[in-house]
TORKOL-4160 file (C-alpha; in steps of 0.2 Angstrom, whole numbers, padded with zeros to 4 digits, m for minus):
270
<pt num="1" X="0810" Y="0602" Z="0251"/>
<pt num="2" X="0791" Y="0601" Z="0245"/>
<pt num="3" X="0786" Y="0611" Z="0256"/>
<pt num="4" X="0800" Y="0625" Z="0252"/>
<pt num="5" X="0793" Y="0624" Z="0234"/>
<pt num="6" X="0775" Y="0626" Z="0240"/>
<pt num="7" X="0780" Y="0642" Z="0249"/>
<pt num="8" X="0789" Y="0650" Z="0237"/>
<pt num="9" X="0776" Y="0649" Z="0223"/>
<pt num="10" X="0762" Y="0654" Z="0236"/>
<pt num="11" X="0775" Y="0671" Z="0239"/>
<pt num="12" X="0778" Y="0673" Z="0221"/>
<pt num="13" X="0761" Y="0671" Z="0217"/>
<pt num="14" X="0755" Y="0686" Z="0230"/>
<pt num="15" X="0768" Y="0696" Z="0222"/>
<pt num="16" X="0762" Y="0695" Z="0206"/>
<pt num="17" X="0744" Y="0699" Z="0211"/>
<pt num="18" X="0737" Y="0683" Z="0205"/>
<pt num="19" X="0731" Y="0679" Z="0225"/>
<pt num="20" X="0721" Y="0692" Z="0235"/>
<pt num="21" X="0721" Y="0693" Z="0253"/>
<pt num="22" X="0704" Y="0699" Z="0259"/>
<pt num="23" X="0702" Y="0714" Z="0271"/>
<pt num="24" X="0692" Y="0703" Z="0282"/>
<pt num="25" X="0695" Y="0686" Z="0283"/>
<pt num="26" X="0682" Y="0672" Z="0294"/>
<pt num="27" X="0685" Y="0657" Z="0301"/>
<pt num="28" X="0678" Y="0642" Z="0310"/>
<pt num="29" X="0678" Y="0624" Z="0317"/>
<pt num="30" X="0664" Y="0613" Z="0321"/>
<pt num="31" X="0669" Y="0600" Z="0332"/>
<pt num="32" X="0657" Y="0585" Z="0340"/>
<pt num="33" X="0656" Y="0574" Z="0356"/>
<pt num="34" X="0648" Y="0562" Z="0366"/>
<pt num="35" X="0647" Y="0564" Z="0384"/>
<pt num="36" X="0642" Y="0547" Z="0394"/>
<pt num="37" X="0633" Y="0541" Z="0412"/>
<pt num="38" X="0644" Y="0530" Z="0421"/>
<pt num="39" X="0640" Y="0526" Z="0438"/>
<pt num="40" X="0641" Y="0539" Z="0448"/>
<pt num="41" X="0638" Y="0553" Z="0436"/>
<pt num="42" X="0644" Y="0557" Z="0418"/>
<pt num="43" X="0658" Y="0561" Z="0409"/>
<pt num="44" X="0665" Y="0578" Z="0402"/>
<pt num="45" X="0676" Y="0582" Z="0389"/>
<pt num="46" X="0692" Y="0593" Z="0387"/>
<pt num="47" X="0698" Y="0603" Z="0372"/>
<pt num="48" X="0715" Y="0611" Z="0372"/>
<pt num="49" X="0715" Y="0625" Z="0364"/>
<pt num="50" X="0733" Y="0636" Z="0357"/>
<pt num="51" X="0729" Y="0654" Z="0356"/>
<pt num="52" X="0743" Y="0662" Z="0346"/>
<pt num="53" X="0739" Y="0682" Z="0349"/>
<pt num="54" X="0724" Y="0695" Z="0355"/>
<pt num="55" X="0706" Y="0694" Z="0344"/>
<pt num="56" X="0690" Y="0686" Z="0347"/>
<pt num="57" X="0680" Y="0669" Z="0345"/>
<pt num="58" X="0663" Y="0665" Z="0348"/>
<pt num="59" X="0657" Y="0649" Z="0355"/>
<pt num="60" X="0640" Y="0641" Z="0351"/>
<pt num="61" X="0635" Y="0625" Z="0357"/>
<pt num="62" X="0621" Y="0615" Z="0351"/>
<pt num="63" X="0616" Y="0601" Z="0361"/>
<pt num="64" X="0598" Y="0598" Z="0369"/>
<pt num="65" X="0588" Y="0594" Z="0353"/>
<pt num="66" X="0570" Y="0599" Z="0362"/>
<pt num="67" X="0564" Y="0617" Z="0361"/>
<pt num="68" X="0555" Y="0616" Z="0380"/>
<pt num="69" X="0558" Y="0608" Z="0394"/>
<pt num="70" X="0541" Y="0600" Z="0394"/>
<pt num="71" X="0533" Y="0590" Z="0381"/>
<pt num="72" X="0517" Y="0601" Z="0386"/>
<pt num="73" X="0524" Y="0619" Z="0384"/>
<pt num="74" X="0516" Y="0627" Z="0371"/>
<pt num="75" X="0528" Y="0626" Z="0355"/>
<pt num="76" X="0538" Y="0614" Z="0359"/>
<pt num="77" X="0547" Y="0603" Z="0345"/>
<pt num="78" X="0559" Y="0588" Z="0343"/>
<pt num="79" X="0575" Y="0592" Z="0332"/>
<pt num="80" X="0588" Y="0580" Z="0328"/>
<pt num="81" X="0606" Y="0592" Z="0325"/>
<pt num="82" X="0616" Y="0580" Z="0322"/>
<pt num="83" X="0607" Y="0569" Z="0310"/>
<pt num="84" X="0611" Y="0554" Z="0319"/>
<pt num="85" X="0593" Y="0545" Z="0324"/>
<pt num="86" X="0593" Y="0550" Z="0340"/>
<pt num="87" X="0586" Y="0563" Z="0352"/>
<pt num="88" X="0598" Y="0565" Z="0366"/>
<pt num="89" X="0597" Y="0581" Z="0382"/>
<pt num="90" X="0612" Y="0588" Z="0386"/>
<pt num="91" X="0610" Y="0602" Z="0397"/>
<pt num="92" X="0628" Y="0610" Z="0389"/>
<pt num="93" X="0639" Y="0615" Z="0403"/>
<pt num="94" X="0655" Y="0626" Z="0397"/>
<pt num="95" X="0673" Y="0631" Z="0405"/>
<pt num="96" X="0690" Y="0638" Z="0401"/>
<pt num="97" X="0703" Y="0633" Z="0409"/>
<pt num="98" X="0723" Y="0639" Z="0409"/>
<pt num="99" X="0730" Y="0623" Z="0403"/>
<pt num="100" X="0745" Y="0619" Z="0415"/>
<pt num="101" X="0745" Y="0599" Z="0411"/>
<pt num="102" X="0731" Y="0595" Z="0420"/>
<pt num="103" X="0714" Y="0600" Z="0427"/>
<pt num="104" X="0717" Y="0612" Z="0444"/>
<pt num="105" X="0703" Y="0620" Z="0450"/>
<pt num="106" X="0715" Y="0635" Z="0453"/>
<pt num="107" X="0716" Y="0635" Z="0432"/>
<pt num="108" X="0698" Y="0637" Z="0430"/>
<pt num="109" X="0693" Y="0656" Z="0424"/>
<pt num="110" X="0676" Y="0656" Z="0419"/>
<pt num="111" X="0659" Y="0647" Z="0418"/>
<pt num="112" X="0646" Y="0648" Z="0404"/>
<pt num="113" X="0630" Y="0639" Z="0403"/>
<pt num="114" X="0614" Y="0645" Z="0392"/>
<pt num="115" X="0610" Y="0661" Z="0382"/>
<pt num="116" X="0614" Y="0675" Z="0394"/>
<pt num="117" X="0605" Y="0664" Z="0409"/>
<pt num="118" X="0620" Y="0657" Z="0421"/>
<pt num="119" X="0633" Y="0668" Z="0409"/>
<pt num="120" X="0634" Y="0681" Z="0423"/>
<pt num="121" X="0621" Y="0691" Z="0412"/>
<pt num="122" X="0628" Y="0700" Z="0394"/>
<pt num="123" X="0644" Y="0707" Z="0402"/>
<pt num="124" X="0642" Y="0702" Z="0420"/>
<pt num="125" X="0657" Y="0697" Z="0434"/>
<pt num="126" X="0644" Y="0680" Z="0439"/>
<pt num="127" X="0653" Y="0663" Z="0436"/>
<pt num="128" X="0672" Y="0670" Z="0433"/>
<pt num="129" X="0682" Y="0658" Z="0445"/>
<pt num="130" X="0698" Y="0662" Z="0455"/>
<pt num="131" X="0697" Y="0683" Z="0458"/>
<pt num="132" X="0696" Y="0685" Z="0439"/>
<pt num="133" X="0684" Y="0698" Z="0435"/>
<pt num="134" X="0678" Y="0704" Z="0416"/>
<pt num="135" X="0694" Y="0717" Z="0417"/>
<pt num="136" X="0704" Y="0705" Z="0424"/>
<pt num="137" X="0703" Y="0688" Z="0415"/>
<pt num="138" X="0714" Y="0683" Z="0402"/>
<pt num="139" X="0699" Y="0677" Z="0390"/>
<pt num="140" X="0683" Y="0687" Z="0393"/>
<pt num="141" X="0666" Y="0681" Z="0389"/>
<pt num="142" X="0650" Y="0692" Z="0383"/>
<pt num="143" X="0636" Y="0680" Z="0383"/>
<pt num="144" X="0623" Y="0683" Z="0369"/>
<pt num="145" X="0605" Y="0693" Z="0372"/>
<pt num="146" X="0588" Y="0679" Z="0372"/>
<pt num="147" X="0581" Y="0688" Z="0362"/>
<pt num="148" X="0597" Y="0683" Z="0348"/>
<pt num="149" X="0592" Y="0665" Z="0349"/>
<pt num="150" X="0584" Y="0663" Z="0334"/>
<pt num="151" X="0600" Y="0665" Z="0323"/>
<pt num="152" X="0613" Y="0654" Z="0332"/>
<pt num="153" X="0606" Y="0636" Z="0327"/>
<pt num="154" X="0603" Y="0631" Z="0344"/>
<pt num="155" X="0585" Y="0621" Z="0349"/>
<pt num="156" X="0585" Y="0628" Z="0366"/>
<pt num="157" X="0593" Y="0641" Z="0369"/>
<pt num="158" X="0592" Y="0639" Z="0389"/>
<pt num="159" X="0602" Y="0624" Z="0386"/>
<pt num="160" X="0614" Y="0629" Z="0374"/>
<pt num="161" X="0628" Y="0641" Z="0376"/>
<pt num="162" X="0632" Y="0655" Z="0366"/>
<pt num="163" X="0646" Y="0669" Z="0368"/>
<pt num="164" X="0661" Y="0676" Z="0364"/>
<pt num="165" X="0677" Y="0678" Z="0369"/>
<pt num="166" X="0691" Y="0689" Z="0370"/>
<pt num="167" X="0708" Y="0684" Z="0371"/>
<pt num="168" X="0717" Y="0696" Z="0381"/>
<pt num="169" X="0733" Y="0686" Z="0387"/>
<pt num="170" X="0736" Y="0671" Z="0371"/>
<pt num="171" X="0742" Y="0657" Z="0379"/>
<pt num="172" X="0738" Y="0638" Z="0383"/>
<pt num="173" X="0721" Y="0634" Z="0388"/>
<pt num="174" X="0707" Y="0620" Z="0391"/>
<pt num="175" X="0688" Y="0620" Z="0384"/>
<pt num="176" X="0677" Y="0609" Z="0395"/>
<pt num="177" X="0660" Y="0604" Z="0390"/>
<pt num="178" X="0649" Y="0595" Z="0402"/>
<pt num="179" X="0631" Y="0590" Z="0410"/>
<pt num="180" X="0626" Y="0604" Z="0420"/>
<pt num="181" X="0630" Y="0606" Z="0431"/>
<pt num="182" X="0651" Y="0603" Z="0432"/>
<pt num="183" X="0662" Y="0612" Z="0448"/>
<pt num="184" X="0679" Y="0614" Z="0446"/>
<pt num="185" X="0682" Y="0600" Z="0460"/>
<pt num="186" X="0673" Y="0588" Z="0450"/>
<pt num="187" X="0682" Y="0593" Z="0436"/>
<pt num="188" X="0699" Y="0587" Z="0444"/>
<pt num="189" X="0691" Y="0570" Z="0450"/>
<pt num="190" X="0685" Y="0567" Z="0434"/>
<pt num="191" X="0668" Y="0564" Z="0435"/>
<pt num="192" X="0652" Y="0574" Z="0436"/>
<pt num="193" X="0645" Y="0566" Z="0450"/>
<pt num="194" X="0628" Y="0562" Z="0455"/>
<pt num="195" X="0625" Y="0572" Z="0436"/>
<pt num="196" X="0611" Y="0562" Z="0426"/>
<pt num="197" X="0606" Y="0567" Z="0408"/>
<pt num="198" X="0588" Y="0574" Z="0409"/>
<pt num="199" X="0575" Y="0573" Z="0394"/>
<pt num="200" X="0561" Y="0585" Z="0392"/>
<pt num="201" X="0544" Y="0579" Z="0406"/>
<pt num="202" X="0532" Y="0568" Z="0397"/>
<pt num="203" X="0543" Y="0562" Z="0383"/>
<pt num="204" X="0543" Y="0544" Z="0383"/>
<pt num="205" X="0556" Y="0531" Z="0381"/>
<pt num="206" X="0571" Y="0544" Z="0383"/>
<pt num="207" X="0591" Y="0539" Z="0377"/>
<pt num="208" X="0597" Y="0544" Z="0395"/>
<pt num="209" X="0613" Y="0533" Z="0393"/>
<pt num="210" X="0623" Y="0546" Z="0384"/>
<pt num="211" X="0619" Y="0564" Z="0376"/>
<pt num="212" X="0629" Y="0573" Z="0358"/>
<pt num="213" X="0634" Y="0590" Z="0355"/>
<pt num="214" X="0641" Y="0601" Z="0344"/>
<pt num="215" X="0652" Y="0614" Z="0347"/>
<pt num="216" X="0654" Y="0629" Z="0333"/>
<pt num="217" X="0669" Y="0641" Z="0334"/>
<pt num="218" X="0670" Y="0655" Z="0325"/>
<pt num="219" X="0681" Y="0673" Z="0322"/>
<pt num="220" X="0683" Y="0687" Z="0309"/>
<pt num="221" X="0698" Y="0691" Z="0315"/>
<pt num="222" X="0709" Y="0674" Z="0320"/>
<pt num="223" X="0711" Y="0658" Z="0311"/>
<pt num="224" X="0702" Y="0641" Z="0319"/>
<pt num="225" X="0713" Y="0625" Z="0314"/>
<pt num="226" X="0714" Y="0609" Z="0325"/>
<pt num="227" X="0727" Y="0594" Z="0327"/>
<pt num="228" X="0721" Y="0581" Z="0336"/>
<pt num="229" X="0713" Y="0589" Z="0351"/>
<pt num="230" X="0722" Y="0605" Z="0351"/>
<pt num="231" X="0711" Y="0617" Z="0341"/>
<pt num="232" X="0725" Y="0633" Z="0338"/>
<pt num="233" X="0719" Y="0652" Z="0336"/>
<pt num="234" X="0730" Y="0662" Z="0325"/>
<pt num="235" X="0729" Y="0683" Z="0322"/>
<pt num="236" X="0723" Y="0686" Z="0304"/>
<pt num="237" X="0737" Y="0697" Z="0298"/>
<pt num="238" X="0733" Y="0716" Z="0299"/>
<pt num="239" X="0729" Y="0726" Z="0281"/>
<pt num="240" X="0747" Y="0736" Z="0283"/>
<pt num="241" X="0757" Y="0718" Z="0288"/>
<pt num="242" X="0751" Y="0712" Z="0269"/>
<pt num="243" X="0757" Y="0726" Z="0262"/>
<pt num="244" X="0774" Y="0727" Z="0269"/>
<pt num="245" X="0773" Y="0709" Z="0262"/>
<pt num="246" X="0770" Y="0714" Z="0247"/>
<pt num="247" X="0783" Y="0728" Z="0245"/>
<pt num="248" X="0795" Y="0716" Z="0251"/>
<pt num="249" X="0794" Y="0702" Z="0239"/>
<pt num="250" X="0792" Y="0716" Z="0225"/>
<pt num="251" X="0809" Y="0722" Z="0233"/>
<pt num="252" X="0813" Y="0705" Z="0230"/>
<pt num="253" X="0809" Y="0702" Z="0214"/>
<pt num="254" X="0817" Y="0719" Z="0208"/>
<pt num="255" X="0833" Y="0717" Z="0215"/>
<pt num="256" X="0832" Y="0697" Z="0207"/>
<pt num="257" X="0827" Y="0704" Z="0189"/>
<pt num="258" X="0841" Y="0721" Z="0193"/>
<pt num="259" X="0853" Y="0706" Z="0193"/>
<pt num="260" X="0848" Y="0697" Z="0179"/>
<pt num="261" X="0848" Y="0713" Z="0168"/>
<pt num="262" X="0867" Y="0714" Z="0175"/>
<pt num="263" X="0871" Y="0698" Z="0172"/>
<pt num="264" X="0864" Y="0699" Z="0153"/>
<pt num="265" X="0875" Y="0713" Z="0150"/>
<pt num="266" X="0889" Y="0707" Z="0154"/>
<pt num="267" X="0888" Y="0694" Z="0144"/>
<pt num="268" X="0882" Y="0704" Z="0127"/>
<pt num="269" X="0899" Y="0715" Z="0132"/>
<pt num="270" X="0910" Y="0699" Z="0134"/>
């Protein structure tokens, strides 16, 4: 019954014009992990994502917290983006899967690792799985340019993913995120095996036992919320659906207030 109440005063308060709905509205979810080495290899992990219509999202991974590979390379730097004491190397792998119930490497669409570099170039067919191609996929990626790097947050950006996504078919899907690099059959074992977490060349004394990320989602055109581990993508509302909106709960409130007028005078005439 609260939430009825809720609802209703949210309606009548966009009827009156005392809330405004922007013409454009953004959204976007940070999530965070830690992947593991186990024997054997190290773990993933899986994010199921709800996709409630067509739009876009963009997916930026920050994760390997050295700019270079190689404490020598000339500009290399340490940066902690977590804030969490550590420097950890997580070479960020990323999928999308259909999400069937479980992981089937005939689910698996497509494959994105880096800044353009093993994304099938800026708008290439590389590293889509199953016979889907960019004009066949039901979600597909444009990796970022290198030469974008600089805005997106990450450290290095040959380690860190970045790209967007566009939904053509909405529906249930998986987000993997894993060591590079993760096939679809490890992926349905459970395991990236024989992986091993690898710090820059010369640094010393290297956290090697487990690696962090963070995974930004973002979109101008659909809203980000999660449950749980379900992160769910919603269309904005188009311009025209608000003002139909609109028009209907003035239609609403005219006819409520015509009624009320009648109402009043029949009782001044009785």
């Amino acid at each position: 019954m609260m939430l009825k109440k809720i609802q209703l005063a949210g309606a009548a308060a966009l009827a009156f014009g005392l809330v405004t709905v922007p013409a454009q509205a953004a959204s976007s979810l940070a999530i965070n992990g830690t992947l593991n080495k186990l024997t054997g290899g190290t773990t993933f992990d899986v994010w199921k994502f709800k996709i409630l219509g067509t739009g876009t999202f963009t997916v930026d991974v920050a994760a390997y917290e050295a700019s270079q590979s190689n404490v020598s390379t000339p500009g290399y730097f340490t940066n902690d983006i977590n804030g969490d004491g550590e420097l950890t190397w997580l070479d960020a792998d990323t999928y999308f899967y259909h999400d069937t119930g479980s992981i089937k490497t005939t689910d698996a669409i497509f494959r994105c690792d880096d800044v353009e570099n093993n994304c099938g170039g800026v708008t290439g067919a590389s590293n889509y799985f199953n016979g889907y191609t960019p004009g066949t996929s039901p979600l597909t990626r444009t990796t970022h340019l290198l030469t974008e790097t600089s805005v997106d947050g990450s450290i290095h950006f040959r380690r860190d993913p970045w790209y967007d996504v566009a939904v053509n078919t909405p529906g249930d899907y998986q987000f993997l995120i894993a060591d590079f690099r993760l096939d679809p059959a490890e992926a349905v074992a459970g395991m990236n095996a024989g992986d091993n977490f690898s710090a820059p060349t010369g640094f010393v004394s290297p956290i090697l036992d487990h690696a962090d990320y963070r995974v930004t989602f973002s979109s101008i055109d659909m809203y980000i919320s999660i449950s749980g581990d379900t992160i769910i993508l919603t269309p904005v509302p188009e311009p025209e659906t608000w003002v139909m909106l609109l028009a209907g709960l003035g239609l609403v409130g005219w006819r409520m207030n015509n009624k009320v007028r009648k109402k009043s005078a029949a009782i001044v005439a009785g």
